[in-house]
Steps between C-alpha positions, in 0.01 A plus 500: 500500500685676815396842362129378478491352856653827631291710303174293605668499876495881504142495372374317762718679741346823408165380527558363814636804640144673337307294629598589874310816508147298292342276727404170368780452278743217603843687600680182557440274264655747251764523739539106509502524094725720506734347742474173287564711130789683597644147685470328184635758273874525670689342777618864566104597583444166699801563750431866506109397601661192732681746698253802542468583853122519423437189355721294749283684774183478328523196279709278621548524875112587459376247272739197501610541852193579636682815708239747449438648804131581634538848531576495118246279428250720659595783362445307130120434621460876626617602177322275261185537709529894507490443087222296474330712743455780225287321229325331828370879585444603170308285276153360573539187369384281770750172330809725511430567912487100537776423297793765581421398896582156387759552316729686791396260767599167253845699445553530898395146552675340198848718581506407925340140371842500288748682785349222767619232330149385400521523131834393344658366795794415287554784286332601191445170280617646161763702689699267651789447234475852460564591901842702491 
């Protein structure tokens, strides 16, 4: 079973790290899959992943504590609006230039809704046993 959750980690890794350069295709949430497969597969891969510079800056100082600065936060809507802004010039499809708008302004106002304190004031709800 800890050779298939590894395996199926460094799947989803790889098409994480893919799907970086294709716009529209969700980079972290295979990154989040991953993080949770290899976690689950050995202790070894769960410390290793606790103590990653990048996820304590990034995940946890960024998620749980809510640490995130605004200069990095901004630079996450300049980039994820800079990607969305290529199928917006592209295509004709009139529902695609309403929609990927909306989408980028719902991620700035649901992620500074979130670093206010207006959504979650306590901490993520299935998170909290979790909090390390």
């Amino acid at each position: 079973m800890k050779i298939l959750l590894m395996a199926l980690g460094a799947l989803s890794f790889a098409i994480g790290t893919v799907a970086i350069w294709i716009p529209g295709i969700p980079t972290t949430g295979f990154y989040v899959l991953t993080a949770i497969l290899w976690s689950k597969s050995s202790k070894r891969l769960d410390t290793w992943l606790q103590n990653n510079k990048y996820y304590k800056q990034y995940v946890h100082q960024g998620v749980f504590e809510r640490q995130l600065p605004l200069k990095a936060r901004i630079i996450i809507y300049l980039v994820t609006a800079s990607m969305m802004a290529i199928p917006f010039f592209t295509t004709d499809l009139v529902w695609l230039k309403i929609v990927l708008p909306l989408t980028s302004l719902t991620q700035i106002v649901s992620m500074e809704s979130y670093y206010r304190g207006y959504l979650w004031r306590d901490g993520i709800p299935f998170m909290k046993n979790n909090n390390k």
